[in-house]
C-alpha positions in Angstrom: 0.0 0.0 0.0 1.7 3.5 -0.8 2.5 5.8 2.1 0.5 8.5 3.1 3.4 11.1 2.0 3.2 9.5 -1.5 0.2 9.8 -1.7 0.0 13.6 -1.1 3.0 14.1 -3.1 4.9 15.6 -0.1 8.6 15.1 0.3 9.8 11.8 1.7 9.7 11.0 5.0 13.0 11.7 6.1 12.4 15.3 4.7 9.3 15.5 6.4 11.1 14.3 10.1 13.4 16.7 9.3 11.4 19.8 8.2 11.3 21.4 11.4 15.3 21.7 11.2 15.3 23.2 8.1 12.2 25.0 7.8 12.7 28.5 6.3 13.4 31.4 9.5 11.5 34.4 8.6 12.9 36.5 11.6 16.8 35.3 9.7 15.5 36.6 6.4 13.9 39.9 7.5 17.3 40.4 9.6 19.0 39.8 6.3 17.4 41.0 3.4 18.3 45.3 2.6 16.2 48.3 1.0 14.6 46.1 -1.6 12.5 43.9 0.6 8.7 45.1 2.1 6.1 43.4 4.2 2.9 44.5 2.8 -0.6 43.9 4.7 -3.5 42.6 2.4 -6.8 42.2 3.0 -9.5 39.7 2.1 -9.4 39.3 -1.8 -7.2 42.1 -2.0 -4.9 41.0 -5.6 -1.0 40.5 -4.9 -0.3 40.4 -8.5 -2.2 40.0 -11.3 -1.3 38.2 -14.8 1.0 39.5 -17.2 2.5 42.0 -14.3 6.4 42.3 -14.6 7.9 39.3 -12.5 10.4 41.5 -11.0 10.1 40.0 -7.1 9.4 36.8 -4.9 6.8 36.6 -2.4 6.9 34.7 1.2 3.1 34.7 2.6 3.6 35.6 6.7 0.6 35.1 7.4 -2.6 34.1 5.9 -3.7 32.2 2.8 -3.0 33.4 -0.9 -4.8 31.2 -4.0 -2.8 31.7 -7.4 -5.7 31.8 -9.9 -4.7 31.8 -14.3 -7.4 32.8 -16.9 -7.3 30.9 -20.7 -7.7 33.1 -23.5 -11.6 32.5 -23.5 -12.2 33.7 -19.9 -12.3 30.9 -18.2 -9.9 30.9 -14.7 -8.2 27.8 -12.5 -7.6 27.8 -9.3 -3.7 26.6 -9.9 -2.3 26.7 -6.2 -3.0 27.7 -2.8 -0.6 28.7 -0.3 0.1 29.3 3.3 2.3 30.6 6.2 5.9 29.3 5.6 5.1 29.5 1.7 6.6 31.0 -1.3 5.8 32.2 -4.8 6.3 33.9 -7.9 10.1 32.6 -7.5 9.4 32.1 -11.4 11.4 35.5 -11.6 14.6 33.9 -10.8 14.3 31.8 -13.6 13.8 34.2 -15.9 10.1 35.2 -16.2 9.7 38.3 -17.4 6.0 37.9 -16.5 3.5 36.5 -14.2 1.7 33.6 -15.4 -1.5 34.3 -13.3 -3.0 36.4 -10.4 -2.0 36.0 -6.7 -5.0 36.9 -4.5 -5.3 36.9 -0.4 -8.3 34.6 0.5 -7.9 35.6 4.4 -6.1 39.3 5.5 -2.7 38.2 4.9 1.0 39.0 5.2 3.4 39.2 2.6 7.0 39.4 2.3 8.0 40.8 -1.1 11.8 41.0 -2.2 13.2 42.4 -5.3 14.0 39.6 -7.5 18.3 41.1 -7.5 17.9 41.1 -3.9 16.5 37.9 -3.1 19.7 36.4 -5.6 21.9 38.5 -3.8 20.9 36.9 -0.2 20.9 33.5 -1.7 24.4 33.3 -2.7 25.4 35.5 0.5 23.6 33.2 3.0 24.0 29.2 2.1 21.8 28.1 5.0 19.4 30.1 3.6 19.7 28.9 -0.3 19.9 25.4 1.3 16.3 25.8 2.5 14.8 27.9 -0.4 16.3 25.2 -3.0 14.8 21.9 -0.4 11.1 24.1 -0.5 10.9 24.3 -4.2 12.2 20.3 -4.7 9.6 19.9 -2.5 7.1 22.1 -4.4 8.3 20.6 -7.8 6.9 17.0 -6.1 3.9 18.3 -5.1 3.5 19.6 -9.1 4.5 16.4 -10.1 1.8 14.8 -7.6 -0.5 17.2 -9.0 -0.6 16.1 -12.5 -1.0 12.6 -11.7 -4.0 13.1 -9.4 -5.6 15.6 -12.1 -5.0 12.7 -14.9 -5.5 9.8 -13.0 -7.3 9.7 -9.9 -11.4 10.1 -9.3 -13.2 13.7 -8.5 -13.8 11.9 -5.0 -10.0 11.0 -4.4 -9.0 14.3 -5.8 -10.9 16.1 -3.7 -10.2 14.3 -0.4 -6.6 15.0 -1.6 -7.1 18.3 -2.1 -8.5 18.8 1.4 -5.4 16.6 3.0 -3.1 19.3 1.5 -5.0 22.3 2.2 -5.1 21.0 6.3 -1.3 21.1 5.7 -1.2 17.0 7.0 2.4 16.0 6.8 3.7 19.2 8.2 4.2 18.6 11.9 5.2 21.8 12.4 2.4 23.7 10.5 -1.1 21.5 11.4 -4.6 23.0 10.0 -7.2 20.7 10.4 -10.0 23.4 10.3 -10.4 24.9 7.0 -12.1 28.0 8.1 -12.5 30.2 4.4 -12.4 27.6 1.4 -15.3 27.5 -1.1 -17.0 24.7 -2.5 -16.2 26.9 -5.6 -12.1 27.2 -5.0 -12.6 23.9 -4.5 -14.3 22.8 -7.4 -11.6 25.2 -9.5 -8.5 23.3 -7.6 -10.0 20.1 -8.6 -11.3 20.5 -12.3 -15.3 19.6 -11.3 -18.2 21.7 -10.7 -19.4 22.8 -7.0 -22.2 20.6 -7.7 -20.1 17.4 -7.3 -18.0 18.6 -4.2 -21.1 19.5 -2.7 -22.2 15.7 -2.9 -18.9 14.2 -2.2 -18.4 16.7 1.3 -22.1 15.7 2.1 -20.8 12.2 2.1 -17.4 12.6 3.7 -19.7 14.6 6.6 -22.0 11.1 6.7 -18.9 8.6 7.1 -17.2 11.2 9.5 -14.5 11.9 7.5 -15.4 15.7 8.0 -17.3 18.4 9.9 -18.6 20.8 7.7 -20.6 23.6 9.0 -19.4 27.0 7.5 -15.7 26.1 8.7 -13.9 22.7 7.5 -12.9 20.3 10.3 -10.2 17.5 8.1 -10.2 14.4 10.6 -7.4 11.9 9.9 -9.9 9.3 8.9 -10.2 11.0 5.2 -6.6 9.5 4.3 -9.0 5.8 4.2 -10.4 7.8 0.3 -6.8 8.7 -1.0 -5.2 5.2 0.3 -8.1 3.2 -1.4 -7.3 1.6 -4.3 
């Protein structure tokens, strides 16, 4: 049977035992980082960034919860990523993006960490402990992509979805556990997943009935919901 960690397309489990050592230290960053850094306060679906804005910078969410949304060229817009406390994005700017690919919104008043794209290559080389951790979070983000794809092309709306929740309750990061899920949409979730609200509303009706969930207006994830995304 595959591991739970697998399954979620987290890093392995020695990563995961170890996160806590390695986990990025805002408090060593802000004491680091010079004039081209700012923490910038944004409220509830308050835009970051919005597609096709320079890529100039990389963002570290604080505080809060930020969804990274992308619009086709008929209209229609994905929910691609959500991210949390301890989180980076829009590190696409180091790579040579001239542009953002989509639009960074706060879902909950959140706290943002924005650092010139010279400035955050300037700290990396400068501080190895530092590029040690940034380079271990996106290996471990490139998994989760990886994981991603596989669960879109493979896996049920039903496992996706329990997946989906798994993630968002942050299960697998000791340090950083969420089981209530006080601000997520049927609709974000339908987006994240690629179904209509209509289904999730059926299949979180039936995680409430087996107990996998509570759902009234907040999200409460029990440990039980891993039984949908370890069944074959």
């Amino acid at each position: 049977m595959a591991t739970t960690n697998a399954i979620l397309g987290k890093a392995s489990l020695s990563t995961v035992r170890t996160r806590k050592k390695t986990a990025f230290d805002a408090r060593i960053f802000l004491d680091t980082v010079g004039a081209s850094r700012r923490v910038v306060e944004f409220v509830k679906k308050q835009v970051i960034f919005s597609q096709g804005d320079p890529a100039d910078s990389v963002l570290y969410v604080q505080k809060g919860t930020v969804k990274f949304t992308v619009v086709n060229e008929s209209g229609k817009e994905a929910v691609v990523a959500i991210f949390a406390s301890g989180d980076f994005l829009g590190e696409g700017a180091m790579a040579g993006q001239r542009i953002r690919m989509g639009t960074a919104t706060a879902v909950v008043p959140s706290t943002v960490l924005i650092v010139g794209k010279d400035e955050m290559i300037r700290v990396l080389h400068a501080e190895p402990s530092l590029s040690e951790r940034f380079i271990a979070y996106m290996l471990a983000r490139n998994i989760r992509v990886e994981a991603d794809l596989v669960d879109q092309l493979f896996n049920s709306t039903e496992k996706r979805l329990a997946r989906t929740l798994l993630l968002l309750a942050r299960y697998g990061k000791e340090d950083h556990p969420e089981p209530i899920l006080r601000k997520v949409s049927q609709e974000t979730l339908a987006e994240m997943i690629g179904t209509t609200r209509s289904r999730v509303n059926m299949f979180m009706n039936k995680f409430r009935k087996m107990g996998f969930i509570d759902y009234n207006g907040s999200i409460k994830i029990n440990k039980s919901l891993l039984t949908v995304v370890l069944h074959e």
